[in-house]
C-alpha positions as CSV (number, residue, x, y, z in Angstrom):
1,X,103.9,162.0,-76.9
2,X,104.3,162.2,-72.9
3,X,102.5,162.8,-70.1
4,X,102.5,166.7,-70.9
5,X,101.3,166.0,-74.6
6,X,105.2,166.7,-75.9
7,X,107.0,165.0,-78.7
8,X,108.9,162.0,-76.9
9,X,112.5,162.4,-76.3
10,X,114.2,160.0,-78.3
11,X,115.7,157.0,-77.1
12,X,118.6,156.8,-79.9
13,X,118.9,158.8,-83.3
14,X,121.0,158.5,-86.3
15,X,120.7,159.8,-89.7
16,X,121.4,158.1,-92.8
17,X,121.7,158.5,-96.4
18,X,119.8,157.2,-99.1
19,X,120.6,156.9,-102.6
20,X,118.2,156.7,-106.0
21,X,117.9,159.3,-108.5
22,X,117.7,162.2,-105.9
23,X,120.0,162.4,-102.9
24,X,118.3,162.5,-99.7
25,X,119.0,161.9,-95.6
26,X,116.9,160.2,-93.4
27,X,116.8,161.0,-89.7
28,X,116.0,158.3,-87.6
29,X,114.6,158.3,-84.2
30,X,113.2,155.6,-81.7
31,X,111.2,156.8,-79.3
32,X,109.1,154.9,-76.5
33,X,106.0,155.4,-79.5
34,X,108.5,153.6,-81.9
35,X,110.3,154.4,-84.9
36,X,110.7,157.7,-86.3
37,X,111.3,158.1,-89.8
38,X,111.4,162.0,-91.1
39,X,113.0,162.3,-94.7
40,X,115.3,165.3,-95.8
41,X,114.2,166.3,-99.3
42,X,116.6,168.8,-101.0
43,X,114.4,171.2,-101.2
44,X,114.8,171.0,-97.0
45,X,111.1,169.8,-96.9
46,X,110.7,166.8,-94.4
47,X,108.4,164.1,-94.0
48,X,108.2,162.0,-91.2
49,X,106.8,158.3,-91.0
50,X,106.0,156.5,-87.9
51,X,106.3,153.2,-86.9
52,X,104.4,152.1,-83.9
53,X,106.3,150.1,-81.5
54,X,103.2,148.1,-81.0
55,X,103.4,147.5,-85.0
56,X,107.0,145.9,-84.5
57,X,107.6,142.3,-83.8
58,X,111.4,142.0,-84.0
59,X,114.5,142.7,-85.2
60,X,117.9,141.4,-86.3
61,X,121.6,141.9,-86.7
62,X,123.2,141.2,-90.0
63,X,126.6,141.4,-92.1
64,X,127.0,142.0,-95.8
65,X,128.3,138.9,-97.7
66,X,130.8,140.6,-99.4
67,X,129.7,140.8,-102.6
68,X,130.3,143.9,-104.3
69,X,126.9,146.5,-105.6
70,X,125.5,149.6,-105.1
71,X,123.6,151.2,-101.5
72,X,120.7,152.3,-101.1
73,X,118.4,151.8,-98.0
74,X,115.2,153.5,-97.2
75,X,111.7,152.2,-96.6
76,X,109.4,151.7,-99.6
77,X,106.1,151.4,-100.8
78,X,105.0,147.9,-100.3
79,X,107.3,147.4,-97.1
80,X,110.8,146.6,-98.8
81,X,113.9,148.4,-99.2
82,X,114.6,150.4,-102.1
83,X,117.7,149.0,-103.9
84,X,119.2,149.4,-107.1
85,X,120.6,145.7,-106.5
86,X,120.1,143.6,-103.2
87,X,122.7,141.6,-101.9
88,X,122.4,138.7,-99.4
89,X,123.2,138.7,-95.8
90,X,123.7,135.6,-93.6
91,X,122.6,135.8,-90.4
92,X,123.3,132.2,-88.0
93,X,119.9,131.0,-89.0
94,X,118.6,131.9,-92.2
95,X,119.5,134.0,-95.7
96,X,118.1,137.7,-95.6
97,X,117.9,140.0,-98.2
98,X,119.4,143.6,-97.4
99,X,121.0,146.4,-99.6
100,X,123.9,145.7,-101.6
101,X,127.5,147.3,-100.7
102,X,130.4,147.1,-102.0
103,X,133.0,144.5,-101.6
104,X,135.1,144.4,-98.4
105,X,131.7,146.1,-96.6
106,X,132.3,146.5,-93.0
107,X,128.8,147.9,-92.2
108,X,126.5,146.7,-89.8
109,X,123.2,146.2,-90.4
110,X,119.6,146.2,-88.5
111,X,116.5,144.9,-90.2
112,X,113.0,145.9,-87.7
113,X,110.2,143.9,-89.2
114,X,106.8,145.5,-89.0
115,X,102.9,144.6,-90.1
116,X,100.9,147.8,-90.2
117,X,97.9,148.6,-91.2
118,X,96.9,149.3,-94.6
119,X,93.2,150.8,-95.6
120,X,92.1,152.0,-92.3
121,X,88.2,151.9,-92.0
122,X,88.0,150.2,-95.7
123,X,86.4,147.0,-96.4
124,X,89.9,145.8,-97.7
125,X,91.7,146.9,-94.3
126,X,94.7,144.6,-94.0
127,X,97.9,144.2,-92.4
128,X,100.7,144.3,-94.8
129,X,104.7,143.5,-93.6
130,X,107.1,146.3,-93.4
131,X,111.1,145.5,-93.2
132,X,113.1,148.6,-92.9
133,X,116.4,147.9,-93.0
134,X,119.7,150.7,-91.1
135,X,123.2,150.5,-92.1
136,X,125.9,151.4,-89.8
137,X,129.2,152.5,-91.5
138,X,130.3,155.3,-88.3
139,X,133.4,153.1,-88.1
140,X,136.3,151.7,-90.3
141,X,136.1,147.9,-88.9
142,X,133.1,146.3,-88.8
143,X,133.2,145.1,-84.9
144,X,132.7,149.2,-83.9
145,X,129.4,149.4,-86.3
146,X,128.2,146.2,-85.0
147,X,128.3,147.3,-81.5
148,X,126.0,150.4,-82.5
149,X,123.8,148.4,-84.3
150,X,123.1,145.9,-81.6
151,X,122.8,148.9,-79.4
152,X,120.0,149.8,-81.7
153,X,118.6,146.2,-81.3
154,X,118.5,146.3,-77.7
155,X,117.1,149.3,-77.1
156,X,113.9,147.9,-79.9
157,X,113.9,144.6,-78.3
158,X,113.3,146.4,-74.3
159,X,110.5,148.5,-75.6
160,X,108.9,145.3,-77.3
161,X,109.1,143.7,-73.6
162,X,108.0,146.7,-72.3
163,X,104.7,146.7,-73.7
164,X,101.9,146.4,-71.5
165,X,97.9,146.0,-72.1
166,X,97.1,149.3,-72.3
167,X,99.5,150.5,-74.6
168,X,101.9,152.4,-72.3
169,X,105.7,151.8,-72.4
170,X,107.0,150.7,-68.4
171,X,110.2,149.5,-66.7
172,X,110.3,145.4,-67.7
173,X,109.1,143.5,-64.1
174,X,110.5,140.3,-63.8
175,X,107.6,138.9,-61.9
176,X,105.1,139.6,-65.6
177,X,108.2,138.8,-67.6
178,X,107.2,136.4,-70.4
179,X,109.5,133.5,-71.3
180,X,110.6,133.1,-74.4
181,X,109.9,129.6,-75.2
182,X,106.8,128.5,-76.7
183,X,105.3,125.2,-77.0
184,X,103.3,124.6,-80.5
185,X,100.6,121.5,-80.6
186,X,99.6,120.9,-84.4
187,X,96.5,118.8,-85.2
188,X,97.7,117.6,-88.5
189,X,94.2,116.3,-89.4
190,X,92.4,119.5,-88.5
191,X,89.5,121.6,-90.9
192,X,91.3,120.1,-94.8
193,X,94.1,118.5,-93.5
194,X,97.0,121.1,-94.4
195,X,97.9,122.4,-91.2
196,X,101.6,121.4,-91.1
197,X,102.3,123.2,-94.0
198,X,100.5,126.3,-92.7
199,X,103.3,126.2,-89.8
200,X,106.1,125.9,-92.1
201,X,105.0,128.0,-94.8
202,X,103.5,131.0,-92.6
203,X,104.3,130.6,-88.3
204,X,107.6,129.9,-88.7
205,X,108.6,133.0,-90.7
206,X,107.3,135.1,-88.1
207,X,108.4,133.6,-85.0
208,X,111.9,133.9,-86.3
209,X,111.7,137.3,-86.8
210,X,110.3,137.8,-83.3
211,X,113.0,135.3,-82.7
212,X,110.7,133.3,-80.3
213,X,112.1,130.1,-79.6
214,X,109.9,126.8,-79.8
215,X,108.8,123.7,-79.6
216,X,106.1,121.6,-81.7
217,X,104.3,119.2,-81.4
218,X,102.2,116.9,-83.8
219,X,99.3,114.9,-82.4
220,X,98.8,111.6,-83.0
221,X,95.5,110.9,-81.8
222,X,92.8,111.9,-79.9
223,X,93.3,113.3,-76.9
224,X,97.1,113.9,-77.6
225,X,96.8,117.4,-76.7
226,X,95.4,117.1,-73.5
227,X,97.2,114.3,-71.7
228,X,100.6,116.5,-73.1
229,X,98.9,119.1,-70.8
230,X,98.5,116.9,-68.2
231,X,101.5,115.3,-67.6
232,X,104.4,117.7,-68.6
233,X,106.2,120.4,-66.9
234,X,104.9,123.4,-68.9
235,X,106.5,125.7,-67.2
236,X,109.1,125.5,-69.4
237,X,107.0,127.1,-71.8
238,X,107.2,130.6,-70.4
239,X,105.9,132.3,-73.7
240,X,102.6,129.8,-73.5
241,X,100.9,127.3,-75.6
242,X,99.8,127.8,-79.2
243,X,97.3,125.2,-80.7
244,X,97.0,125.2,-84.5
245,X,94.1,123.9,-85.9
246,X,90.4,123.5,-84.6
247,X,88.7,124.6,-81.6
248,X,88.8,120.9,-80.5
249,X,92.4,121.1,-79.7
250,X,92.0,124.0,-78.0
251,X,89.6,122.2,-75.9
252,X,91.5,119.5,-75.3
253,X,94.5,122.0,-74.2
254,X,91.9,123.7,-71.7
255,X,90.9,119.8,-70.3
256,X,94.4,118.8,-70.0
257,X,95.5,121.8,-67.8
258,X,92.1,121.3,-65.5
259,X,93.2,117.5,-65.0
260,X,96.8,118.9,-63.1
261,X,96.7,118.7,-59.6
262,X,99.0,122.7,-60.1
263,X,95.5,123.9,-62.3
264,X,95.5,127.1,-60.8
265,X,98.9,127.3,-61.1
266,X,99.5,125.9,-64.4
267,X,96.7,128.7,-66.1
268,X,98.2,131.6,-64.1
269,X,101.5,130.6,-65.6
270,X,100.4,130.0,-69.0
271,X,99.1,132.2,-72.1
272,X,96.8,130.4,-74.9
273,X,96.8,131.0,-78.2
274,X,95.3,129.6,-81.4
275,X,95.8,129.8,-85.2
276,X,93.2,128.8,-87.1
277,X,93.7,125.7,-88.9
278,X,90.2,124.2,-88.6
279,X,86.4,124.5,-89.7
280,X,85.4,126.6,-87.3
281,X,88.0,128.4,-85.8
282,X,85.4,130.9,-83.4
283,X,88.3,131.7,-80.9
284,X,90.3,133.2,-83.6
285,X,87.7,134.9,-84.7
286,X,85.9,136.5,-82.0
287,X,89.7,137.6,-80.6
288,X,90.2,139.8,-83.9
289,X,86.9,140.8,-83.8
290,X,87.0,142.3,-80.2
291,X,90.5,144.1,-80.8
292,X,89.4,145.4,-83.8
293,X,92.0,143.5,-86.3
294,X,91.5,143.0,-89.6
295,X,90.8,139.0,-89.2
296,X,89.4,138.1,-92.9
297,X,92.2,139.2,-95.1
298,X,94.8,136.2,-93.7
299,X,93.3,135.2,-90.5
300,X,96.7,132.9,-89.9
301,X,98.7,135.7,-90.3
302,X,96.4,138.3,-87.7
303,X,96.4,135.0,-84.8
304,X,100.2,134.6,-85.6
305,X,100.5,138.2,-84.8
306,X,99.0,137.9,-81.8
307,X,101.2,135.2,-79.9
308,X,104.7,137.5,-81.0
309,X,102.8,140.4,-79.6
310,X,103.0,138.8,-76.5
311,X,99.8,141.1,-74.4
312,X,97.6,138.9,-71.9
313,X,94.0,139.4,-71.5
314,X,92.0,137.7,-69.1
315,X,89.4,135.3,-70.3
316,X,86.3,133.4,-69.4
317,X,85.6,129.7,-69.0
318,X,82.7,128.0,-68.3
319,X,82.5,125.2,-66.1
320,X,80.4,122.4,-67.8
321,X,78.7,119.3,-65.4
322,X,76.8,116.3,-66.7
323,X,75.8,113.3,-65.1
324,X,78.6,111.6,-65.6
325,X,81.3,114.4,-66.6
326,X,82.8,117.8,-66.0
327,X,84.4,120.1,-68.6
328,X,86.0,123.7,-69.0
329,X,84.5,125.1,-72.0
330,X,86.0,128.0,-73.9
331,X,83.5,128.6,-77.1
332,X,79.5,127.3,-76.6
333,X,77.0,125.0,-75.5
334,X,75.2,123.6,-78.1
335,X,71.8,122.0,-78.2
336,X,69.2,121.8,-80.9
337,X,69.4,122.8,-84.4
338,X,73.3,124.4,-84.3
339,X,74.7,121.4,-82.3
340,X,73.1,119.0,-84.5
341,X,74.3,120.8,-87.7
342,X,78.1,120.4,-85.8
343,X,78.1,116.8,-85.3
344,X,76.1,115.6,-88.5
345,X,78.0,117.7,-90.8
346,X,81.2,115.5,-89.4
347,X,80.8,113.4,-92.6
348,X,81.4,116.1,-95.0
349,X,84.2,117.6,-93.1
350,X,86.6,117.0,-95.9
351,X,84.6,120.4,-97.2
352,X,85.8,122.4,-94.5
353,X,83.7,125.4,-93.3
354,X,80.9,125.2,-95.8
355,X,80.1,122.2,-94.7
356,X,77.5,123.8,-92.0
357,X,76.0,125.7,-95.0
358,X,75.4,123.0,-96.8
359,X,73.9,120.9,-93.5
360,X,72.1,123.5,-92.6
361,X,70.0,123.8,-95.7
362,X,69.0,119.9,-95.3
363,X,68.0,120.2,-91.4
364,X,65.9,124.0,-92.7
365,X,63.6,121.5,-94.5
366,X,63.1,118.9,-91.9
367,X,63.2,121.8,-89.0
368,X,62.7,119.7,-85.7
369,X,62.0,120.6,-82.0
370,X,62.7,118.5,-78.6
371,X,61.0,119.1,-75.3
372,X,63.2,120.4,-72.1
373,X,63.2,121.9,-69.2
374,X,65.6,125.0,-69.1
375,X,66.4,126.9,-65.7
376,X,69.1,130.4,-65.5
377,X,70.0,132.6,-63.3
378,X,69.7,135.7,-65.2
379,X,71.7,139.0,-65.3
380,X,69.9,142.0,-65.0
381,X,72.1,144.5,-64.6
382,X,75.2,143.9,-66.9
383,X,77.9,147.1,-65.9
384,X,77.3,146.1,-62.8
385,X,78.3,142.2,-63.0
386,X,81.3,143.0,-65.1
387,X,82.7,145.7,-62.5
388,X,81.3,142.7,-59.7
389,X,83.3,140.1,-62.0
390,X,86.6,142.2,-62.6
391,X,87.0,142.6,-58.5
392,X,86.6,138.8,-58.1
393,X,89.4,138.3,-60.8
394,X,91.4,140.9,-58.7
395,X,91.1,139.5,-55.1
396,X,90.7,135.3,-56.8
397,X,88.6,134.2,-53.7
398,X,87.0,131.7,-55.1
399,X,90.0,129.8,-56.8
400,X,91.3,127.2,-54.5
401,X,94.3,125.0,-54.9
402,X,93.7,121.6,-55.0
403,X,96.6,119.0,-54.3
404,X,96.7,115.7,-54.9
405,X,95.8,115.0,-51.3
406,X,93.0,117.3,-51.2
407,X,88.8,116.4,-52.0
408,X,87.7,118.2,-55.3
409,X,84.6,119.6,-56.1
410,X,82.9,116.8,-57.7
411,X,84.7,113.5,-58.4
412,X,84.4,112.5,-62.1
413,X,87.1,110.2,-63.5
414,X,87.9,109.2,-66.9
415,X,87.4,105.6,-67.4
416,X,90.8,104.6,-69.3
417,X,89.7,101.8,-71.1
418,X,86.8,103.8,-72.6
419,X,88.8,106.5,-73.2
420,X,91.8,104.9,-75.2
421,X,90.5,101.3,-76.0
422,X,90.9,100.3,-79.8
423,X,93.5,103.1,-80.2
424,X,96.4,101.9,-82.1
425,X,99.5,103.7,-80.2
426,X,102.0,105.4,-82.7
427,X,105.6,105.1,-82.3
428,X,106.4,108.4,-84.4
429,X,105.0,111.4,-85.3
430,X,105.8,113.8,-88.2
431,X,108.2,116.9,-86.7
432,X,109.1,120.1,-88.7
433,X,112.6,121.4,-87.7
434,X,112.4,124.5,-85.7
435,X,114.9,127.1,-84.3
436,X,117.0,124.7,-82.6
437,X,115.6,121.3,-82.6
438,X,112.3,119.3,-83.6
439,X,110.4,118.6,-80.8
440,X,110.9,115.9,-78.0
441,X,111.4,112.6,-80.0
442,X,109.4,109.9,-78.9
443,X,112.1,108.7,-76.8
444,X,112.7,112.3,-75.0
445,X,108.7,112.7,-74.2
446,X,107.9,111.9,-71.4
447,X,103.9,112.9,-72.6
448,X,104.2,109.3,-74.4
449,X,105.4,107.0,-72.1
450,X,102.5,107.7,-69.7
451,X,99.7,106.4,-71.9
452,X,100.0,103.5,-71.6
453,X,99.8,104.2,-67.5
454,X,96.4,105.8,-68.5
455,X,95.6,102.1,-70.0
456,X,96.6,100.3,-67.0
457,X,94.5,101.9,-64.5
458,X,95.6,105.0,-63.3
459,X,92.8,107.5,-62.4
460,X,92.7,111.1,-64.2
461,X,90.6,113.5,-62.0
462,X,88.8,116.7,-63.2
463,X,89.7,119.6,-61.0
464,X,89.4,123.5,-60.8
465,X,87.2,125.6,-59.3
466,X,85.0,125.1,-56.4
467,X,81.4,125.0,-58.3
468,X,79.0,127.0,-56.6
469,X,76.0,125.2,-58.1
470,X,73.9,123.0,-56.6
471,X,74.0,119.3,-57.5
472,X,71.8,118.0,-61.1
473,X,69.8,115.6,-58.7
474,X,68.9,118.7,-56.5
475,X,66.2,121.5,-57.2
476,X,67.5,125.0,-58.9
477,X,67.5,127.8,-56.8
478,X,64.5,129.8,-55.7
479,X,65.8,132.7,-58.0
480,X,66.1,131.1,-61.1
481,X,63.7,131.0,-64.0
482,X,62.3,127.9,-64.9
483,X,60.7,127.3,-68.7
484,X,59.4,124.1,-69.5
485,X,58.7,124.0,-73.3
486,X,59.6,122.2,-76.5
487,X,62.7,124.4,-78.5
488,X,64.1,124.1,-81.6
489,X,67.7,125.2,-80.3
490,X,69.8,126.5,-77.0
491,X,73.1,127.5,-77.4
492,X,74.9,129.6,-75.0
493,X,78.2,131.0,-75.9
494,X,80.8,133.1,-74.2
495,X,82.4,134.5,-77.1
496,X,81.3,136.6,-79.8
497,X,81.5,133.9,-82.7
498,X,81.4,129.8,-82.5
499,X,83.0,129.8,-86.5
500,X,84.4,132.6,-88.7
501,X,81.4,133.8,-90.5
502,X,78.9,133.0,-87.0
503,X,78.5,136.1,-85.2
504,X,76.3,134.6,-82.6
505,X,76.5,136.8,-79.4
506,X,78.1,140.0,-81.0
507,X,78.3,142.0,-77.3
508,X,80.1,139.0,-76.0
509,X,83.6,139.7,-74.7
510,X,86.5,137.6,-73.5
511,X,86.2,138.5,-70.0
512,X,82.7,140.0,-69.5
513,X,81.7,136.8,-66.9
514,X,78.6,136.4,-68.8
515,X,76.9,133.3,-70.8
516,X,75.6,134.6,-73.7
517,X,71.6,132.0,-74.3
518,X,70.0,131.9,-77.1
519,X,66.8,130.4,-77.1
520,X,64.6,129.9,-79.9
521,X,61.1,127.8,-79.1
522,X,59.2,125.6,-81.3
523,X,56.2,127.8,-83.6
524,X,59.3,129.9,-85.3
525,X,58.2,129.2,-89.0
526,X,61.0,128.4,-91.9
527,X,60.7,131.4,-93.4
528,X,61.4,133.4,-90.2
529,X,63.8,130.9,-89.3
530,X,66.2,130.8,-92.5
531,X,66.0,135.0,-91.8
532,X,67.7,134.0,-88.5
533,X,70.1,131.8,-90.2
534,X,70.7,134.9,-92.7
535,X,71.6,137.0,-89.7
536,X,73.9,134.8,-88.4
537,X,77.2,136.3,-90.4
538,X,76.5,139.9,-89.5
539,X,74.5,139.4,-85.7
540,X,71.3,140.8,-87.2
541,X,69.2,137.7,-86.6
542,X,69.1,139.1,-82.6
543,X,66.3,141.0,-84.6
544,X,64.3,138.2,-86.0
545,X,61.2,137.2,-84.0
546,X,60.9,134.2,-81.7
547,X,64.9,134.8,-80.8
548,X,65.8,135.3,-77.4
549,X,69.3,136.3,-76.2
550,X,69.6,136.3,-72.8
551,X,72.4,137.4,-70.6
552,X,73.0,134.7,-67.6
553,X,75.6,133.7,-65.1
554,X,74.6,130.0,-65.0
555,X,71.7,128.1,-66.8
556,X,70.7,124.0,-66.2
557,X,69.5,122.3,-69.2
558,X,67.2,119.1,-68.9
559,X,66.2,117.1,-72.4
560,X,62.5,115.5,-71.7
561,X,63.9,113.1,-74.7
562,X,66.0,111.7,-76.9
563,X,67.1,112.7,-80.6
564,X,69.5,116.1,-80.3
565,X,73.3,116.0,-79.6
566,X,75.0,117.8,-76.8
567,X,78.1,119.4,-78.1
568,X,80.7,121.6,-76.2
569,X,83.2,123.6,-78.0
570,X,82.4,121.5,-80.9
571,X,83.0,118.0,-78.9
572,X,79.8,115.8,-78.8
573,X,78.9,114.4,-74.6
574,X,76.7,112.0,-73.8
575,X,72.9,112.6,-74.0
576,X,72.1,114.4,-70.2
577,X,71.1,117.0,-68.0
578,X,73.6,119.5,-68.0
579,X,74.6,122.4,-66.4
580,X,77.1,125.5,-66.5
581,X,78.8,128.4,-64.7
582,X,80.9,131.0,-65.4
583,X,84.3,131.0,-64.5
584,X,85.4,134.5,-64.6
585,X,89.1,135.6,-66.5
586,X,90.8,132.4,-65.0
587,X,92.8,131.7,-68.4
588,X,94.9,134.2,-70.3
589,X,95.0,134.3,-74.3
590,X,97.1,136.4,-76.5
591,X,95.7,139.7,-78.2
592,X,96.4,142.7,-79.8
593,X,96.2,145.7,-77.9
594,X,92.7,147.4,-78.8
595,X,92.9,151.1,-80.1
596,X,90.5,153.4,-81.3
């Protein structure tokens, strides 16, 4: 519909003719909603189907082999074609399957692949693929009809780059164009190992039929990911970086960018994404479950859908500073109970996700508490710091460029030798052939031959924004609150879930410039503490007692002892002080539109 709530004119329109035991027309129509499909029964009843642009990935060109067969094209039940006999067409990259014709064919053919919703509103709500494939046969030679259907093409393929957040159809701008080369890191070790084959087996379909070019990559060891981000021109990677696998390679990703002396640059430039690939996989999660997609069903096939979609939103980091350290964390602070189930479930990891399950039963029976000193700067007033927070992302004040020459906030090298010592480097690394080539060989990557540079010496500074706290060995703030008790767990997280089935701050959103504490003190009994843990999967344990969720923009955390584990985005830190901030919308991650 347009602005004046009439049908949209259509952008192109063609009628064809289907055959099956009754004869009918289709009329087809693409519009800037998307594809119009209104059947012709012969009765003169008409029906008419749409298919939402925003539903539609891609689309290709095809020719008919040539063997001989019957026609008949129309959309089915089930998102296939309805043929008496298929025939198979070879497009310049793989073998498709479209209606069969008769020998000597010189029809054109389009095939628009779709993944719409199925079940609306029912527990088994799903996306389900939908391939509807147009012959064109206005012309006696073949070169005539395959000028009308890539006429068709285009036309799909400037409304898919049209799309913008909101769900409106404008003019392309070539200052938000997207790229169309993506760069894929695989973390062949991630959640049961079997990440590799999810690529092949599931990513690379789609991406084909988006017809999004890329590159992959397979790590090698730890770290992999983020000196990759460090040292290579991503900018070559206009449609951004996907990680497959756990949230640890996202983190890694995050770190990586932070260390360039471009950062601001570099995550301005760049969209992240994630499939989920490991045992957590709360990214993934918490992006579904914010635009309203139907994760659980195939949760590799909802993220997948996300990068081809190709909308940015704006999301939150936090930046994280020990004694010794600084981070950008995407996904939680742990400490207590949840960060210890994290790290000491590591051994059963071979399990995958219900491995935290089966940890957390253990520590429920030997429940333990730890005395610290927690300080935050609390939000009162929550509309208001988001309206506060989506003006600083507007006017980025507070982001300052930082080049090599210039001081940074707070000087915190890597060691090298700590970092990589005992690390066996590998020669080669597994590659899975994509559109055009594997990825960089070890010879062509430049990533590779700079580790050993690391080794030697070299320094790797953390950069990024300015922080605004003050230092760990100073006071907090007048303003802050300051409790001093023993706790059985703090975690503060900045997105809705930390794993699939953990709901833990369920009004978190990407780009809401809040961190989400929780706080739960020592005196909570077992009982009303496994309720809490019950309440995790569905965010009800907010209404246990003894749980605290508190809404703040920084927090300092100081352990009085030994004995718990500090974990960030699921990657364990040295025993500290700590503290954090929140970095409003300064990275961009694929998602779906959100509709009601």
């Amino acid at each position: 519909m347009d602005g004046n709530g009439l049908a949209a004119p259509p952008i192109l329109e063609e009628t064809f003719y289907a055959l099956s035991r009754k004869q009918y027309t289709y009329k087809v129509s693409l519009t800037n909603e998307g594809l119009h499909l209104t059947k012709n029964g012969e009765d003169g009843t008409e029906k008419t189907d749409l298919i939402h642009i925003r539903d539609i990935i891609g689309c290709k060109c095809m020719r008919n082999s040539g063997k001989s067969g019957h026609c008949a094209c129309r959309p089915a039940k089930g998102g296939t074609v309805d043929a008496a006999r298929e025939a198979t067409a070879e497009t310049n990259e793989c073998r498709v399957r479209v209606p069969f014709v008769e020998a000597g064919d010189c029809s054109a053919y389009l095939s628009v692949y779709a993944f719409v919703l199925k079940n609306v509103g029912a527990k088994n709500e799903k996306r389900d693929k939908m391939t509807i494939t147009l012959r064109f046969r206005n012309f006696s030679n073949y070169d005539e009809n395959s000028r009308v259907a890539a006429k068709w093409k285009l036309a799909i393929k400037s409304l898919l780059q049209a799309r913008c957040e909101d769900g409106t159809i404008v003019a392309p701008s070539d200052d938000h164009y997207l790229g169309n080369h993506l760069l894929v890191i695989v973390n062949p070790k991630s959640g049961v190992g079997k990440s590799r084959e999810i690529f092949q087996r599931k990513i690379v379909p789609i991406l084909n039929m988006a017809d999004v070019d890329y590159d992959l990559h397979i790590t090698c060891m730890q770290n992999d990911a983020r000196n990759l981000m460090r040292t290579s021109n991503i900018y070559k990677w206009g449609r951004g970086v996907v990680v497959l696998g756990g949230d640890g390679l996202m983190f890694e990703v995050i770190n990586g960018l932070m260390e360039r002396s471009d950062w601001q640059r570099a995550f301005e430039y760049l969209t992240l994404s994630v499939i989920p690939g490991g045992s957590g996989n709360g990214m993934a999660k918490s992006i579904s479950f914010e635009t309203n997609e139907p994760y659980n069903p195939d949760p590799i096939l909802i993220s997948a859908l996300n990068i081809v979609g190709g909308n940015r939103c704006p999301m939150d980091l936090v930046r994280v500073e020990t004694l010794t350290q600084v981070v950008y964390s995407f996904l939680s602070i742990g400490w207590g109970f949840i960060a210890d189930i994290d790290i000491e479930s590591e051994r059963i990891r071979m399990l995958g996700s219900p491995r935290f399950t089966i940890w957390s039963i253990a520590r429920l029976i030997g429940l333990r508490s730890y005395p610290a000193r927690l300080s935050y700067s609390k939000i009162n007033d929550l509309e208001t710091e988001t309206r506060m927070n989506n003006y600083a992302r507007c006017t980025s004040g507070d982001f300052q460029e930082v080049t090599d020459d210039e001081p940074v906030s707070i000087e915190f090298g890597m060691d090298p030798l700590e970092e990589f010592a005992a690390r066996e480097r590998v020669e080669s690394f597994s590659s899975i052939i994509s559109k055009r080539t594997a990825f960089m060989s070890v010879n062509e990557a430049p990533s590779f031959s700079s580790i050993p540079d690391v080794i030697e010496g070299s320094e790797v500074w953390v950069r990024g924004p300015i922080s605004k706290l003050p230092p760990l060995s100073d006071p907090v703030p007048s303003d802050w609150v300051v409790v001093e008790d023993e706790f059985v767990m703090i975690h503060a997280s900045y997105l809705s879930h930390i794993s699939e089935d953990v709901i833990i701050a369920p009004k978190s959103k990407l780009n809401d410039g809040v961190i989400w504490l929780l706080v739960i003190k020592n005196g909570i009994s077992r009982t009303t503490f496994l309720q809490f843990l019950l309440g995790l999967s569905s965010g009800n344990h907010l209404a246990v007692p003894n749980v605290e969720m508190i809404p703040v923009r920084a927090f300092r955390l100081e352990p009085l002892s030994q004995g718990s584990h500090l974990v960030v985005d699921g990657e364990l830190l040295k025993h500290s002080p700590v503290q954090a901030e929140i970095m409003p919308g300064i990275t961009n991650v694929y998602a779906r539109q959100k509709f009601s």
